[in-house]
C-alpha positions in Angstrom: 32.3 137.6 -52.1 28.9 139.0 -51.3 26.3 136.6 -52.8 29.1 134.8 -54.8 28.1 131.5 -52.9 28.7 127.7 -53.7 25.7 126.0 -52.9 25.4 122.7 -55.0 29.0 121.1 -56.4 29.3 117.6 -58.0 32.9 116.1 -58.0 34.0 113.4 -59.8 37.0 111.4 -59.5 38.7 107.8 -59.0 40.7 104.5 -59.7 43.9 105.9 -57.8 44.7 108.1 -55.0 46.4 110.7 -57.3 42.5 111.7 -58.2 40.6 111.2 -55.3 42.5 113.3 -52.5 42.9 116.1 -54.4 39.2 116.1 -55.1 38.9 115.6 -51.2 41.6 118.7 -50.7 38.8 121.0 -52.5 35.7 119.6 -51.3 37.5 120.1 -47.5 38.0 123.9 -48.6 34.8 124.5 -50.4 33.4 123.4 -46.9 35.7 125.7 -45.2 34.1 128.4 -47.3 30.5 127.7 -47.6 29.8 125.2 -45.1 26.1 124.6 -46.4 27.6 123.9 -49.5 26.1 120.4 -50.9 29.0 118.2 -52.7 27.8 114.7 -54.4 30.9 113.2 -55.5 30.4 110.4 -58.8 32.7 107.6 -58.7 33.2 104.0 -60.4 31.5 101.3 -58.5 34.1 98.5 -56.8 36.8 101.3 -56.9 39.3 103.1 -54.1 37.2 106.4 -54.1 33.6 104.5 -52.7 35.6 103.5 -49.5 37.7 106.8 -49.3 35.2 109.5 -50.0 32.8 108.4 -47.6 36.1 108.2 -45.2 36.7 112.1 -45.7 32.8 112.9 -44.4 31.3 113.4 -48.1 28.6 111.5 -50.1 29.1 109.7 -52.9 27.2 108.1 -56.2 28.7 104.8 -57.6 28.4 104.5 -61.4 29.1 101.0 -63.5 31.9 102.3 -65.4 35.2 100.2 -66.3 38.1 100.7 -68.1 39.3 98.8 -71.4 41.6 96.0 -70.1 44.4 95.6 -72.4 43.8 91.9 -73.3 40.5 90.4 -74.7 38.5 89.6 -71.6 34.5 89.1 -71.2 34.5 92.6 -69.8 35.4 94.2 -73.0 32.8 93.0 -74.6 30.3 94.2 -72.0 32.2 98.1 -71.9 29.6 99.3 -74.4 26.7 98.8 -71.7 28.2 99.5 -68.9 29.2 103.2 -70.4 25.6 103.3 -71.7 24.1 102.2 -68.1 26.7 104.8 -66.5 25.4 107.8 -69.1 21.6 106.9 -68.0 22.7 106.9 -64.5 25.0 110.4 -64.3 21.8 111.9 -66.2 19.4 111.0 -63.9 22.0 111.8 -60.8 22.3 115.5 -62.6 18.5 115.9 -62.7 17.9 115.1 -59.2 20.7 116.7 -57.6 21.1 119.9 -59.9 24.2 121.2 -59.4 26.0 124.6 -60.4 28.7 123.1 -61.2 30.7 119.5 -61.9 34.6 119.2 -61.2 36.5 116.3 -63.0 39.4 115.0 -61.2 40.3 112.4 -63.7 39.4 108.8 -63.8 36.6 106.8 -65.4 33.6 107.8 -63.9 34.3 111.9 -65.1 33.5 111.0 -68.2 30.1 110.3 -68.2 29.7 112.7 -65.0 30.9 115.8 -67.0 29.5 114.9 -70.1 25.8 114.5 -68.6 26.3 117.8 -66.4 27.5 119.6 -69.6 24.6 118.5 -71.3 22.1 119.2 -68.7 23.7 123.0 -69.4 25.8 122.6 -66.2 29.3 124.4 -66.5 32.6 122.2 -66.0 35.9 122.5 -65.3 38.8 120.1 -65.0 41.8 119.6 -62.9 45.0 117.5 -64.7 47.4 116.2 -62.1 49.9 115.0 -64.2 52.4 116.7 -66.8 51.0 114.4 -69.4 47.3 114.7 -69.9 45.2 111.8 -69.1 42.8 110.2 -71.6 39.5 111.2 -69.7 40.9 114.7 -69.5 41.8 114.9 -72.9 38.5 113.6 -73.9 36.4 116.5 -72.1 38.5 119.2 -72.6 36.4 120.8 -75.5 33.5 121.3 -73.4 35.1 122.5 -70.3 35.2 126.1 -68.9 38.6 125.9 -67.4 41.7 123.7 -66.8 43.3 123.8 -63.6 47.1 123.0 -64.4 49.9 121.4 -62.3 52.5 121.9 -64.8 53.5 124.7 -67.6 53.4 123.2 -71.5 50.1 122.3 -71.1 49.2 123.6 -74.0 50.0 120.8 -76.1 46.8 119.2 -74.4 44.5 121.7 -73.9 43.2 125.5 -75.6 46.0 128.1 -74.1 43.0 130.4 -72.5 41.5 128.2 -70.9 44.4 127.1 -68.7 45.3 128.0 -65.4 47.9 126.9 -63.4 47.3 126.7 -59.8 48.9 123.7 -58.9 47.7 120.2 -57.5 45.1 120.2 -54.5 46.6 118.8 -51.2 46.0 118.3 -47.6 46.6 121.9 -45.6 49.6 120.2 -43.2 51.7 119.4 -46.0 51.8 123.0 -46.5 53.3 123.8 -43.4 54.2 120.5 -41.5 52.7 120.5 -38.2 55.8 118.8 -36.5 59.3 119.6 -35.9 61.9 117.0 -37.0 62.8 115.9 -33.3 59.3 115.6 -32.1 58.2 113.6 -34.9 61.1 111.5 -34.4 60.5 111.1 -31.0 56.5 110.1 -32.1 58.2 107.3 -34.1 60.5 105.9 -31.4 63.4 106.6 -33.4 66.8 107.8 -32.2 66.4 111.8 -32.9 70.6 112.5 -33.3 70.6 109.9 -36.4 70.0 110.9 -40.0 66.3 109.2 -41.6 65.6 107.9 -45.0 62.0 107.8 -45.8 60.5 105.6 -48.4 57.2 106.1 -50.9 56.1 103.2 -52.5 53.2 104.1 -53.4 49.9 103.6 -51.7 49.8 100.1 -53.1 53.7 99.5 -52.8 56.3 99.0 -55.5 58.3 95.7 -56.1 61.0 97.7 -57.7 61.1 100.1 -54.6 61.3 97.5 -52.3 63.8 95.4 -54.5 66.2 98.5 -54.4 65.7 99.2 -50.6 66.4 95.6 -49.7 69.6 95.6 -51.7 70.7 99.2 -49.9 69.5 98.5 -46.9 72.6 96.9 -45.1 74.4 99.6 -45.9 72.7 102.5 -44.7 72.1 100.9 -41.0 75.7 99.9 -41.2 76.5 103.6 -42.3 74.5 104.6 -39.0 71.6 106.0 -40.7 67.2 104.7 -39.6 64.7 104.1 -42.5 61.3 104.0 -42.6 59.8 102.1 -45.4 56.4 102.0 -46.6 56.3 98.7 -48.6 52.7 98.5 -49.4 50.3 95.4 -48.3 51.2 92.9 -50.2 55.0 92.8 -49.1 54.6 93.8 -45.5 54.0 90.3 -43.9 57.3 89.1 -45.6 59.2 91.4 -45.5 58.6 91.8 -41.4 59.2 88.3 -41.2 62.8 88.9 -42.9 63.8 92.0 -40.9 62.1 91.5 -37.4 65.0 91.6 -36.0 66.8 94.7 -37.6 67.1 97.8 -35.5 67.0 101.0 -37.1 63.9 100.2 -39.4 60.4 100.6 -39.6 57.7 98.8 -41.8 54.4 100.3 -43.0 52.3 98.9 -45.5 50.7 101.9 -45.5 51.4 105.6 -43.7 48.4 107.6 -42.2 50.3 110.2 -41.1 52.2 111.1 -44.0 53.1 114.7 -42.3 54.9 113.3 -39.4 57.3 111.1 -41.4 57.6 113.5 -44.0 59.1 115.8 -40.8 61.2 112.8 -39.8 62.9 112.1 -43.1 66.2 114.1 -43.9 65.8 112.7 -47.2 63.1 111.1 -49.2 62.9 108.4 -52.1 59.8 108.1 -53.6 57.8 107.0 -56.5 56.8 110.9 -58.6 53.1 110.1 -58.9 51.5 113.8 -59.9 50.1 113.9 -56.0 53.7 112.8 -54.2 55.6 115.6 -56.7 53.3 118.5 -55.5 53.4 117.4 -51.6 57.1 117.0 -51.8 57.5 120.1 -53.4 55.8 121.7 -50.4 57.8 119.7 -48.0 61.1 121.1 -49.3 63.4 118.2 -48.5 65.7 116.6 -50.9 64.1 114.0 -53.0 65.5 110.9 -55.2 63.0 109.9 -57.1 62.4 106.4 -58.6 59.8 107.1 -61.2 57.6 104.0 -62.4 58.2 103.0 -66.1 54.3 101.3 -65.6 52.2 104.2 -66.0 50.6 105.8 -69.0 53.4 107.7 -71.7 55.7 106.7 -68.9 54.1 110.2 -67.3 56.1 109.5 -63.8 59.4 110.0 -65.9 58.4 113.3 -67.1 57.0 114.3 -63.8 60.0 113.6 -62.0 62.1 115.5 -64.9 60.6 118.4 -64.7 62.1 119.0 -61.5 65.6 117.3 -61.7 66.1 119.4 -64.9 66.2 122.5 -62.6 68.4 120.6 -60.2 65.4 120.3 -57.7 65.7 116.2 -56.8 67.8 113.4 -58.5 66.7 110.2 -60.5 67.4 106.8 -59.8 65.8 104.5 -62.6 64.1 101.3 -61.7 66.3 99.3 -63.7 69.4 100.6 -62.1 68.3 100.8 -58.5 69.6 97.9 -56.8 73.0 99.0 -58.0 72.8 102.4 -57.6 69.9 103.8 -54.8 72.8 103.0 -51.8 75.1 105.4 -52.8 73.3 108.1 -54.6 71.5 108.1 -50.7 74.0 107.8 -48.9 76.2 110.7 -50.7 73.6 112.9 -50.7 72.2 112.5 -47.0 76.2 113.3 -46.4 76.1 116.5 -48.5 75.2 119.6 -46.7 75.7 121.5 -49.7 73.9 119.7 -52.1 70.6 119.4 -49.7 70.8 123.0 -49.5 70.4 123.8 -52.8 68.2 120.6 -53.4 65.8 122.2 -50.7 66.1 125.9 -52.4 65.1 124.9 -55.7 62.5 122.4 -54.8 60.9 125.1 -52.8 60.5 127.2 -56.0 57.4 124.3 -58.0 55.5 124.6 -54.1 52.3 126.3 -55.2 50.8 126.2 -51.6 47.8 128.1 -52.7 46.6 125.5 -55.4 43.7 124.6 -54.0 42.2 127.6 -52.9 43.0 129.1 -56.5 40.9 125.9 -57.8 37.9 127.0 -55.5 38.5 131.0 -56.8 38.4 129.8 -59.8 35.1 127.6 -59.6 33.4 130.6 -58.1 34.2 132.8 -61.5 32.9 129.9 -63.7 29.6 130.0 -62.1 29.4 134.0 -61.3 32.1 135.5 -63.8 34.9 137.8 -62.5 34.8 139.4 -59.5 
């Protein structure tokens, strides 16, 4: 690399976990790389990334961007200032800490981030998590040096040469899962000769997850099988209070240690947020996903679609669940043919290089090919 050196990046991303930990997964490896590296991460003041950035060891600027709520409120009217206070405020953040370079992630706060750092003559580039472009995304595109991809037809988004598909950014032990099945079981106080079911709400939990798993449930214990369930905050208290006696189960609201039941599971339902696809993918267990119909363009659907269409997971619908999430698990756990080939061709959309590719990549945009 010689003098090819990192030595100011801003990051900017937020609202949900599927933009903030992958912006985490590359600030951890630019650090790795150039550990006087300085990263300023922008965010949206009140949001998930000004508690989890800080978490993950990095600093972070607040700005008082908000989204456009879908029914007339107060703060629709105010939207207009607050993007004009956040523009002022990404400016003067630019100025001061001059960087080489500014990474969008996604979320409200890239826009203005990007847009003052492109202004300020600061090179961008962008990183899309999801097989449908976001709106931010989409919106600073034009201006951007390069795309970093997760998905192929992303074309019908963004210019063709300035994609690059490298594949979402995630945590190193997803790539190679720093447990074997028994031990983690073991770590979880579970019986280590039964077969697991592991369920991914998401980080805040799904009603329709839990709905489904609460309808299943009976049968799987019955059918000798364990679960663990991660029902997100708001359910937890209940549903512990409805299954405290049940054997063969446990509750999370939310799981730290996503590797070690990831090594516990023999197989996996879960939402297909852009972030769960790629570390499942990695993983290589069989997957049933349960895609939420309550995202934008219903992009879970296509996410999830993109690898049952090359037989690489199934798909259970949310309004079918309750009827149907028992037996499509149960059948499959049972299958030792269908996991096989389930595993095989999941293991073909790992990309377990993605995030180092995204740092290569950052280094051309500032010092052109090597």
């Amino acid at each position: 690399m010689g003098n090819r050196i990192l030595h100011k990046v801003f990051l900017s991303a937020g609202g949900t976990g599927g933009h903030i930990f992958p912006a985490i997964a590359v600030a951890n490896e630019i650090k790795s790389r150039f550990p006087e590296c300085e990263i300023l991460f922008v965010g949206a003041e009140g949001k998930m990334e000004m508690e989890k950035v800080p978490q993950a060891g990095y600093k972070i600027v607040g700005l008082p961007i908000a989204g456009l709520q879908r029914k007339l409120t107060l703060s629709n009217f105010l939207l207009p200032i607050k993007i004009l206070k956040s523009m002022l405020k990404a400016r003067s953040v630019v100025k001061e800490f001059q960087p080489q370079i500014a990474v969008g992630f996604g979320g409200y706060a890239s826009g203005p981030t990007l847009r003052a750092a492109g202004t300020a003559g600061v090179p961008t580039v962008l990183q899309e998590q999801n097989s449908y472009a976001g709106m931010t995304n989409k919106l600073l595109a034009k201006k951007a040096k390069a795309i970093c991809v997760a998905y192929e037809g992303m074309d019908a988004f963004f210019q063709k040469e300035k994609i690059l598909l490298t594949g979402n950014p995630v945590r190193k032990d997803f790539v190679k899962l720093p447990y074997a099945q028994e031990e983690a079981l073991v770590n979880l106080h579970f019986d280590s000769t039964k077969k697991t079911i592991l369920i991914i709400g998401g980080s805040l939990g799904a009603r329709a997850v839990n709905s489904a798993v609460e309808a299943s449930l009976n049968t799987w214990l019955q059918q000798g099988f364990q679960v663990i369930w991660q029902c997100g905050k708001i359910y937890k208290a209940n549903l512990e209070a409805k299954y405290k006696e049940t054997s063969g189960l446990l509750l999370f609201d939310f799981i730290y240690d996503m590797a070690l039941v990831y090594a516990a599971a023999d197989v996996i339902v879960s939402r297909a947020g852009a972030m769960s696809v790629s570390e499942l993918s990695l993983v290589g267990k069989p997957v049933v996903f349960m895609p939420s119909p309550n995202v934008a363009e219903d992009h879970q659907t296509k996410n999830a679609m993109a690898l049952v269409s090359k037989h690489a997971a199934l798909i259970v619908r949310d309004s079918e669940a309750e009827l149907k999430l028992a037996e499509v698990v149960s059948e499959l756990i049972q299958n030792e043919n269908e996991i096989s080939e389930l595993k095989e061709n999941i293991a073909a959309f790992a990309r377990p290089n993605a995030t180092s590719e995204i740092v290569d990549t950052l280094i051309e945009v500032v010092y052109g090919k090597a």
